[in-house]
N, C-alpha and C positions, 0 to 999 in steps of 0.2 A: 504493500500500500504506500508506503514512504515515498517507494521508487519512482510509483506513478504519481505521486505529487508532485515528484520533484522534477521530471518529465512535464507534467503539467503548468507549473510553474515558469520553467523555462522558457515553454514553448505561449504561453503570457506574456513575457517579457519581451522574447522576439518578436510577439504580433504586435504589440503597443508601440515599436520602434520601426516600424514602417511606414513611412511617409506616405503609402496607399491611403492607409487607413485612416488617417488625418484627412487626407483630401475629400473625400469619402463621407468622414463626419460633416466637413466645414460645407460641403455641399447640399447633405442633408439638414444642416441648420439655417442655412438658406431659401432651403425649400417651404420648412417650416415656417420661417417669417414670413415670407412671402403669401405665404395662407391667409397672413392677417388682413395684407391689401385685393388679395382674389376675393375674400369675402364680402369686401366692399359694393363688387358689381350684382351680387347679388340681392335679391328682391325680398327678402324678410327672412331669410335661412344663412344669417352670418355665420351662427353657433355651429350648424351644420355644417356648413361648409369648412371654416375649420377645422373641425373636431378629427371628421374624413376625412381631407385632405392629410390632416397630419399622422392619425392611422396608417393609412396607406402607405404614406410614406417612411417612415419610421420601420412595417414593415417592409417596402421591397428593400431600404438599406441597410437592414437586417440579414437579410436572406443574400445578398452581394457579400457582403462582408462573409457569411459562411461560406460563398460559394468558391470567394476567394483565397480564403483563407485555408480552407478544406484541400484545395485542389492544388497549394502550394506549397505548405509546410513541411510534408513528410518527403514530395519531391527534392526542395532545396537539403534539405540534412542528406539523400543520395549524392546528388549532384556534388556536393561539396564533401562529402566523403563522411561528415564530420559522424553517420550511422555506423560505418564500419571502427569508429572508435570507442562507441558508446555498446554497442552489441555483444562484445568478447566480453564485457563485465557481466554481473552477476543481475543481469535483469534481460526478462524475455522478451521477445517479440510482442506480443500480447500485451506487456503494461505498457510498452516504447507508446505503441498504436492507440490506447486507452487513454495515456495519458497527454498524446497530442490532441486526442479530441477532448479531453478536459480542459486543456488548454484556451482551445478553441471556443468552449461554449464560453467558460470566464471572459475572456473578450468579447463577447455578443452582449453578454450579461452588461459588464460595462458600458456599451455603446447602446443597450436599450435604456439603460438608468440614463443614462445624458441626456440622448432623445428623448425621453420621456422629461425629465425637468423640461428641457425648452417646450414641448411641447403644453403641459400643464401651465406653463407659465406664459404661451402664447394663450392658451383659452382663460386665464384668468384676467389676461389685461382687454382682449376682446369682450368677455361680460363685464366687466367693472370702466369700460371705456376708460383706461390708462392712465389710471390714479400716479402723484406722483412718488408713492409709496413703491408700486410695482414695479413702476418704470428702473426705481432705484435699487428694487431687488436685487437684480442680476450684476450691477457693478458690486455690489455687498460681496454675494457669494463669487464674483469670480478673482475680489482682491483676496479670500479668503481660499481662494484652492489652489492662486497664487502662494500665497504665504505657505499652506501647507506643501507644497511641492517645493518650492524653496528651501525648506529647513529638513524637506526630507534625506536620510541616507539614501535611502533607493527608493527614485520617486515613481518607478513603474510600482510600487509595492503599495502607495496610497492610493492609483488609481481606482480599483474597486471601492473604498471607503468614501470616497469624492462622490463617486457617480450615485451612492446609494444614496448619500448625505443630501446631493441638489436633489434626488428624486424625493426625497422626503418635504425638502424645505420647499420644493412648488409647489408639493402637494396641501403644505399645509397653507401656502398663500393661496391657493386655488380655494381649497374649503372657505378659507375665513371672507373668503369674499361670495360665497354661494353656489360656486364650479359642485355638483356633484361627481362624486370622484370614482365610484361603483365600478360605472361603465369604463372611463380612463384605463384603471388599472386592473381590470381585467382584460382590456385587449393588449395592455403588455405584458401580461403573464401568456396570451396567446401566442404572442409575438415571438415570445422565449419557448414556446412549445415548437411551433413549428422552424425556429431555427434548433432548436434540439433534433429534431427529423433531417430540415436541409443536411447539415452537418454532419450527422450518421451517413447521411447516403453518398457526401462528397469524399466522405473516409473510408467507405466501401470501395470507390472505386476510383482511390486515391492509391488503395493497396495494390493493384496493379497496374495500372493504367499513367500516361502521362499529364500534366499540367491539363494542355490544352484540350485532350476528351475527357477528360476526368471535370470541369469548367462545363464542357457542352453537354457530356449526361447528367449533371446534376442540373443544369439549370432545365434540359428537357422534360427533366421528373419532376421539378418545380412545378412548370406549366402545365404539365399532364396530372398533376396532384390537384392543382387549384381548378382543372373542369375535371375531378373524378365524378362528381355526382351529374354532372351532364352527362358525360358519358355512359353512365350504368343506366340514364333513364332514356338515352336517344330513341326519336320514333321516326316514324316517315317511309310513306313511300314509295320515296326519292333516295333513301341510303339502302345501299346492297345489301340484306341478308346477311352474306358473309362479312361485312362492314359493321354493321350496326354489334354483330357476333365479339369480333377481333375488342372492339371498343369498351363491350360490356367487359369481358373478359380483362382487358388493361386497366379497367378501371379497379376490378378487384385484386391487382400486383402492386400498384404504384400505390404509397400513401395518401390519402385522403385528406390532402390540405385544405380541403371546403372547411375544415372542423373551425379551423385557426383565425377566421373573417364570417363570423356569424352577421347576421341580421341585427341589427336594435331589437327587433322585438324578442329573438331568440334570449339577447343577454338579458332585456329587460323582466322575463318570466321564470328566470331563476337562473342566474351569474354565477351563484358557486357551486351548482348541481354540475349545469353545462363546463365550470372551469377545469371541476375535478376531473369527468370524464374525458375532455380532451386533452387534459395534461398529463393524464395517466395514458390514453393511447401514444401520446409523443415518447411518452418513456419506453415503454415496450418495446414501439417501433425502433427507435434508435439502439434500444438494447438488442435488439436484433441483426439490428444493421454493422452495427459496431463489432459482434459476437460473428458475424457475417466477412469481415473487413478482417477481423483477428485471424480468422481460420487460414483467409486465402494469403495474408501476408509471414505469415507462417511458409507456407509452402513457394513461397516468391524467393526467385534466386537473385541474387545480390551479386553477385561477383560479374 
C-alpha cells in the first residue's frame, strides 16, 4: 500500500508541473467567467444559463485533463526509461499501474475543487448582482493561496488543501447569499464519478497501447458513453436491423456516462439516492477497468 502511495504521489506531483494543465485550467476559468456575460443575452434564465454552462464545462475539462493525463503518464516513464529503474525494486507491476491512476484521479480531484470554487462563486455574484463583498472574495483567497504556496516546502503538496479550502469558502459565500448548493455539489461529485471511469479506461488502454490511440479510444468511449442510453433505445425504420443490433449491443460494453449529466429534475427528486448509485457504479466500473489494465500490463513486454 505504501508503494502505491508513493507511486501515486509522484505521479501528483508530475501532473501539477505540467504546463498543459495550467493552460487547460486558465482556459476553463475563462470559460467560466464568460458565463456571467453569455447570461446577459438571455431572456429571464440568467441562473440557468450559468449554472449549465458552467456544469458543462467544468465537466468536458474534467474529462481532457483525464484523457490526457491517462494517455501520457505511464507512456513518458517508458519512453524515458525512468520504468525500467523503478520495476527491479520490490514493487509490482500492479501497484506501479494503481498507483499512476491514483495519481491521476488526485489531480482531477484538484482541478474539480478549483472549478468548482470559480464556479460557485461565478453563480453567487450573478444572484447577489456583484456585491462589493464578492467581488472582493477572490483577491482575499487568492493573496491567501499565494501566501500558502509561498511558505510552503513542497508547494505541489498544498495543492489538494487549496482547492478543497476555495471549494468550501465559495460555497459558503454562495449559501450566505441564497445560491442553493444541493444541486452544485452534486454534479461535482458527478463530475469526479465519471472522470473516475474516463480515467480507468484511459489506463486500460494506456497499458498497451500508445499516446496517441490510447487519447482516440478513450475519448471515443467518452462519446459512445455519453449517447449509451440513445443507443440501447434507437428505433426506426430507417436504421438496418443489423445496425440498430450492433448499437444496442455497444451500448451495453461501453460505460454508461448518461448516469454523470442527469436532468434537474432527476437530481431534484432525490440527489443523494441518484448520487450514491452512480458513484458506486463509477467505482466498480473503474475497479474493473483498472483490475483490466493491471492484468494486461503485466503480461506487456518492456524490453
Amino acid at each position: 500500500m505504501f508503494r502505491t502511495y508513493a507511486i501515486a504521489l509522484n505521479t501528483f506531483r508530475e501532473a501539477v508541473r505540467d504546463r498543459v494543465l495550467y493552460a487547460v485550467l486558465g482556459f476553463a476559468v475563462l470559460v467560466l467567467l464568460f458565463a456571467l456575460a453569455l447570461a446577459e443575452l438571455s431572456l429571464g434564465e440568467e441562473e440557468r444559463v450559468v449554472a449549465d454552462l458552467g456544469y458543462a464545462s467544468i465537466s468536458l475539462f474534467s474529462v481532457i485533463i483525464a484523457i490526457f493525463l491517462g494517455s501520457s503518464l505511464l507512456y513518458k516513464e517508458i519512453e524515458r526509461k525512468t520504468l525500467y529503474v523503478i520495476l527491479p525494486k520490490p514493487i509490482a507491476r500492479g501497484e506501479f499501474l494503481v498507483g499512476k491512476y491514483a495519481g491521476i484521479v488526485l489531480t482531477a480531484v484538484v482541478f474539480i475543487g478549483l472549478m468548482g470554487a470559480v464556479q460557485l462563486w461565478v453563480m453567487a455574484v450573478q444572484h447577489a448582482d456583484a456585491t462589493v463583498a464578492l467581488l472582493a472574495a477572490p483577491v482575499v483567497l487568492l493573496g491567501a493561496i499565494g501566501l500558502a504556496i509561498w511558505r510552503a516546502k513542497d508547494r505541489t503538496a498544498v495543492l489538494l488543501p487549496i482547492a478543497l479550502v476555495a471549494l468550501a469558502a465559495s460555497a459558503g459565500l454562495a449559501a450566505s447569499v441564497g445560491v442553493p448548493l444541493t444541486t452544485p455539489l452534486a454534479r461535482f461529485a458527478l463530475v469526479f464519478g465519471e472522470v473516475l471511469v474516463v480515467a480507468g479506461v484511459a489506463m486500460f488502454f494506456s497499458s498497451f497501447s500508445t499516446p496517441f490511440l490510447t487519447g482516440a479510444l478513450t475519448f471515443g468511449v467518452w462519446l459512445v458513453g455519453r449517447s449509451a442510453d440513445d443507443l440501447a433505445t434507437i428505433k426506426g425504420h430507417n436504421v438496418p436491423i443489423q445496425l440498430r443490433m450492433a448499437m444496442h449491443g455497444l451500448s451495453r460494453v461501453v460505460p454508461n456516462l448518461n448516469l454523470f449529466v442527469p436532468s434537474r429534475r432527476v437530481l431534484a427528486s432525490g440527489a443523494l439516492g441518484y448520487l450514491g448509485s452512480s458513484l458506486g457504479y463509477a467505482v466498480l466500473y473503474a475497479t474493473l477497468l483498472v483490475t483490466l489494465g493491471v492484468l494486461v500490463f503485466r503480461k506487456r513486454d518492456l524490453t
